[in-house]
DRENVOZA-540030 format. One record per residue (C-alpha): x, y, z. Coordinates in steps of 0.2 Angstrom, whole numbers, plus 5000, padded with zeros to 4 digits. Example, Ala and Ser with C-alpha at 12.3 -4.5 7.8 and 13.67 -1.06 7.14 Angstrom:
2
506249785039506849955036
REM end
This chain:
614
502949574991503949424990504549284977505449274959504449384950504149504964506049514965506249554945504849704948505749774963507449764953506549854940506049984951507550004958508849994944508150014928508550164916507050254911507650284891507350464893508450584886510350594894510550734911511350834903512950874916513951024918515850984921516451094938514851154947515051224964513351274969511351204962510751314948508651344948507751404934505751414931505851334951506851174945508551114951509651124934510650964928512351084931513350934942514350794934513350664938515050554936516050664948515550604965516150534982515750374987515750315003515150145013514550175034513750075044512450175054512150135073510150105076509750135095508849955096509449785096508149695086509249515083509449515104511249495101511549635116512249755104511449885094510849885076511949915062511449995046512349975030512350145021513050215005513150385001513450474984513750644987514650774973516550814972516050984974515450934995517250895000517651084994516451125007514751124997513551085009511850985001510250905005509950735001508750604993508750455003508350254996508050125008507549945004507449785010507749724994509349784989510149604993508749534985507949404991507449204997506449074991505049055002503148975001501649075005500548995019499048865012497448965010496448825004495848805023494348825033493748985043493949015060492448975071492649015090492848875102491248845115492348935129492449085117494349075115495249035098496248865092498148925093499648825085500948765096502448925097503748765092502948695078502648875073504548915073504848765065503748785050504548985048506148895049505548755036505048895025506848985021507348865007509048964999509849145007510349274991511349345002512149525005512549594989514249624979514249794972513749964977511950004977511350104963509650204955509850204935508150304938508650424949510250434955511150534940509550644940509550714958511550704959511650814943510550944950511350974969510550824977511550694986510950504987510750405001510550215000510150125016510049935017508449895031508749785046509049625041509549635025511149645017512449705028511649785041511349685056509449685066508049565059506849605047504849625054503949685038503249855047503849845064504649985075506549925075506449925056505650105057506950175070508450085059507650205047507650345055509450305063510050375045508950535047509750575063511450525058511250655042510750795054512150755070511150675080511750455078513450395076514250295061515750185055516550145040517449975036518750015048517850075062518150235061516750345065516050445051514950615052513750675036514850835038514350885021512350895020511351035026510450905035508850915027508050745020506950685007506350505007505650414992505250234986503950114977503049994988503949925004505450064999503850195000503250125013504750165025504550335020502850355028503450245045504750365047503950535043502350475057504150475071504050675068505850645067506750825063507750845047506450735034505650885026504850775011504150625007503650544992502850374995502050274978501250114982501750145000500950035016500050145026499450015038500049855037498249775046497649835028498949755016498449575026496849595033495249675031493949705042494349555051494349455036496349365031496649465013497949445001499049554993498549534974499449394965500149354982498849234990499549165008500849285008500849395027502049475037503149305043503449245022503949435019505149445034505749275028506049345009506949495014508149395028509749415018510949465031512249335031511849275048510349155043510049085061509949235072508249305067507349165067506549175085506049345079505049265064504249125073503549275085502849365068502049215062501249175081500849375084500149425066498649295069498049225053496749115064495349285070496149405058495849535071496849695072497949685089499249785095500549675082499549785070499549945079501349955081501049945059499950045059500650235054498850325051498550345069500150415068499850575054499750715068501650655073502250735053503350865051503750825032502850855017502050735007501850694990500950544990500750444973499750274968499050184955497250174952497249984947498549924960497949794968499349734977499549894989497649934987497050114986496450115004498150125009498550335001496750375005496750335022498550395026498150565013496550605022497350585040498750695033497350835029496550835045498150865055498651015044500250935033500951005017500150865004499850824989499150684978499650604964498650464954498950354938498150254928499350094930499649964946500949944956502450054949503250204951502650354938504450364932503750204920502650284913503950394903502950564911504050744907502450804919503250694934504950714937504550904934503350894950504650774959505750914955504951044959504250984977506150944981506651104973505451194986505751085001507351025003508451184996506951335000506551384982505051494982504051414965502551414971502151224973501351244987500151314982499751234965498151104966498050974979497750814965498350774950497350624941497750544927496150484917495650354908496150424892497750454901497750624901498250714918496850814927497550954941495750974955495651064974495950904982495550714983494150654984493750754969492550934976490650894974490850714978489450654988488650494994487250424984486250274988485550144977484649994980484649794975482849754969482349544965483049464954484849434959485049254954485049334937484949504936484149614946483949784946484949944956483650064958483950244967482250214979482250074991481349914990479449964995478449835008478849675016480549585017481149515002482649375005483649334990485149194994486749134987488048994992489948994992491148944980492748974984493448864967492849004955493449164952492549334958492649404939491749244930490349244943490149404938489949354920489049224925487249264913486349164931487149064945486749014963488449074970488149274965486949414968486949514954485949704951486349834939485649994933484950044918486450114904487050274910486350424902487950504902489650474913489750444931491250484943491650374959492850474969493250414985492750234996490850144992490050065005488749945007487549905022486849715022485349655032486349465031486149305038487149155037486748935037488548925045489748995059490949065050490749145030491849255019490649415014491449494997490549664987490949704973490649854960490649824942490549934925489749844915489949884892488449884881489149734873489249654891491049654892491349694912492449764923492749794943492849934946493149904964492849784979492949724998492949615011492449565028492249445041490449455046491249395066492049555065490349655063490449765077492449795074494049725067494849685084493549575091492749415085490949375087490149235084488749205072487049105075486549035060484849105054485049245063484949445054486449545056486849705049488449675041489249825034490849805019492149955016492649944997494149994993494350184987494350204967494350364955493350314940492450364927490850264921490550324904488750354896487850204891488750084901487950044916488450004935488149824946488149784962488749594966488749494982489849334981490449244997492549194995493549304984494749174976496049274972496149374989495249295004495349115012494448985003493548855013492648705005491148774994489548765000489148905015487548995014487349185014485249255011485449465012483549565015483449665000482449785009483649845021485349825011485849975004487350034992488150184996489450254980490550424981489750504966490450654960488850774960488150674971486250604972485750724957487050664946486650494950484750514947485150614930486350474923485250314931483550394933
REM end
């Protein structure tokens, strides 16, 4: 989440005003008006308080031997210093301060084979901190002026809600260091929680300590991406006072926004970024030396040699945390974001599920962006209504309304039970010969002996012009017959390989395609592994070459709707140029088409599969 154009997006985000229709503002309101469950524009948006603290954080993250700082602004109505007492919506970024000018790390590099003595080639910690100090080429900078939503902020001010902006560790004017996911950046965080509700101590300019004596203490956080993603760290502390959350495009685990399954992945459109390069973007505290031990250890610890999940990606890692939540969540993604990829809202919605919390799923149709884009009257009602409902008590039911909303291809909006969609099922199909070309995807299994189709890498051409490749030696390709009418995916495909390898070390990529009668294609989904991490994405195994393994590949989660006549492929290529490593071309891959087996989340299941595909 770094660089110039990353930097325009976030603002955009951020800043931008939507071109909807003027709040309409009342002139003196002293208390929130609701009608039809929703919080009424009735405040003067324009008749505020403003007021700058810095927030103390109970962890000293720069080892400077005092405690974190975090810069805070508050926009609170006139009305609060008459003694209206009000919940708040609270912003916190990184990004507010912008951010530097720093280079990705080189992916055009081999893959990691284990040493004879089974251990791992490491870089020297000095030349490690070097390169990370190398790296930070030009510091923005803690920024001018106050901090400010044109999306949001008149919105939730007009209608009772103060606004919070928090500036992360690191960044800005607070003190601390940035370490893209890690616990100080999550307790900074949560530092303003507890100051809002009596429990953290803060100073203005002066040093004169500030209390939030005019909130009711309950919270709601919110945000796109890395600002979403602070949401979900801090709601998995079960910190008291966040009643809501509303992540878009939020982390869930970091382990999945670098890695996968062993495998070094990239963020889409962001090849070699990783936790040190984002750390180094965001570093716009004025002190630019202090925090540079801290990202030398990020760059050492995150391990862009194995790829394997260690505690550095535990302590990131906020699924395992889900029991932990206290707030309810609205959780909201785009189905073709590939730069937080769908994994991340399914995993952390399904966790969410399992241990009981207030949820509810929200899915659009565009990337990586907040709904508010997408100029939707049905959003800002549901935004309203769940903070309406959480954060001031409002009995409107939305509770109670359906788990899902989707927004389909035709961009209309689908309200269902829950996510994945009810009657989803898995449905297997299988590759037949012919893969080189075109083979097929058949629902039985490959009958008799092994049948051994191969393919080798190369990691110079991208994943969608192999797929349109008409025959090539560096893709395995099967598709179904055209679709006798539409099939859903709902949920995470998987697919089982019988595989073996001519080298040590190999990229394995899936993916799933839709293919149009006129041959027009699309991918629908796909994923990646590191075959060395068969067994599990903390520990690297080595591979014989020649030798069978079954090799198993987690694609990521879609919603998605085939429609009739099209028809649906299965393709095997080795390096993903656009997400993972790419070695020199040439490794080998040979897969038994007898015991490799595609799993998809059908809606309907195995019937509806066999009455569209036969």
């Amino acid at each position: 989440m770094k660089g110039a154009r990353r930097a325009a997006v976030l603002a955009a985000l951020v800043a931008l005003p939507l071109g909807l229709p003027p709040v309409v503002a009342g002139a003196a309101a002293e208390g929130p008006v609701f009608r039809d469950g929703e919080a009424q524009p009735v405040f003067n948006a324009a008749d505020v308080v403003r007021e700058s603290v810095w927030v103390r954080a109970p962890v000293d993250s720069d080892r400077d031997g005092r405690d974190d700082e975090v810069y805070t602004e508050v926009v609170r109505q006139a009305a609060t210093d008459r003694g209206l007492k009000v919940p708040v919506v609270f912003f916190n970024s990184p990004y507010f301060s912008g951010g530097n000018d720093v280079a990705n790390h080189d992916v055009d590099v081999e893959l990691h084979v284990p040493d004879g003595r089974g251990g791992h080639q490491r870089r020297d910690g000095a030349a490690l901190k070097a390169e990370a100090d190398e790296r930070i080429a030009a510091a923005v900078g803690p920024h001018a002026g106050p901090i400010t939503s044109g999306r949001y902020e008149a919105y939730f001010v007009s209608r009772g809600f103060a606004v919070v902006y928090a500036e992360s560790l690191g960044t800005g004017k607070s003190t601390g260091c940035p370490t893209s996911g890690g616990r100080n950046e999550t307790t900074g965080s949560k530092s303003v929680v507890d100051w809002l509700n009596g429990r953290a101590t803060a100073r203005d300019a002066a040093g004169a300590e500030v209390e939030a004596d005019w909130t009711t203490g309950k919270v709601a956080m919110m945000g796109v991406s890395y600002n979403g993603t602070l949401p979900n760290a801090v709601a998995a502390t079960g910190v008291e006072g966040l009643e809501a959350i509303v992540p878009i495009a939020a982390i869930s685990s970091w382990y999945d926004y670098y890695r996968a399954d062993g495998a070094v992945v990239a963020p889409g459109t962001y090849q070699g970024e990783d936790t040190d390069v984002l750390a180094e973007y965001v570093y716009t505290r004025a002190d630019q030396e202090i925090c540079k031990p801290v990202i030398a250890e990020l760059t050492a610890r995150q391990d862009r040699v194995t790829g394997d999940y260690n505690a550095f990606w535990d302590e990131r890692n906020y699924v395992k945390d889900a029991g932990r939540v206290r707030a309810a969540v609205l959780a909201v993604h785009g189905l073709s974001d590939w730069n937080v990829k769908l994994k991340h809202v399914a995993q952390w919605y399904e966790a969410l599920k399992q241990h009981g919390v207030e949820h509810k799923i929200w899915l659009h149709q565009a990337a990586h962006t907040d709904p508010d884009t997408l100029r939707s009257a049905e959003w800002r009602r549901t935004l309203n209504r769940w903070f309406s409902h959480y954060l001031y008590g409002v009995d409107n039911g939305v509770e109670d309304e359906p788990k899902s909303t989707v927004q389909r291809e035709d961009r209309t909006w689908v309200d269902e039970a829950e996510w994945p969609a009810p009657g989803t099922a898995k449905a297997r199909v299988h590759p037949w010969a012919g893969g080189a070309t075109k083979g097929a995807l058949r629902t039985s299994a490959v009958p008799g002996r092994p049948v051994v189709e191969s393919l080798r890498d190369d990691s110079s051409v991208l994943a969608e012009d192999l797929v349109d490749l008409p025959s090539s030696g560096n893709r395995l390709s099967y598709a179904t017959g055209a679709t006798s009418a539409d099939l859903r995916f709902s949920g995470t495909a998987r697919v089982r390989l019988a595989i073996s390898f001519d080298r040590r070390a190999a990229n394995v990529t899936a993916l799933l395609v839709d293919r149009a009668p006129d041959g027009t294609s699309h991918v629908i989904t796909r994923g990646w592994t590191d075959p060395q991490n068969r067994t599990s994405p903390d520990r690297t195994r080595p591979i014989e070459p020649g030798e069978r393994y079954q090799v198993d590949v987690e694609l990521e989660p879609t919603d998605y709707v085939v429609e009739a006549g099209h028809s649906v492929e299965f393709v095997l290529i080795s390096s993903d140029y656009d997400y993972t490593l790419r070695p020199k071309p040439g490794a080998g891959l040979s897969i038994d088409l007898t015991s490799t087996v595609v799993e998809l989340p059908v809606v309907g299941g195995t019937r509806a599969l066999r009455r569209s595909v036969g």
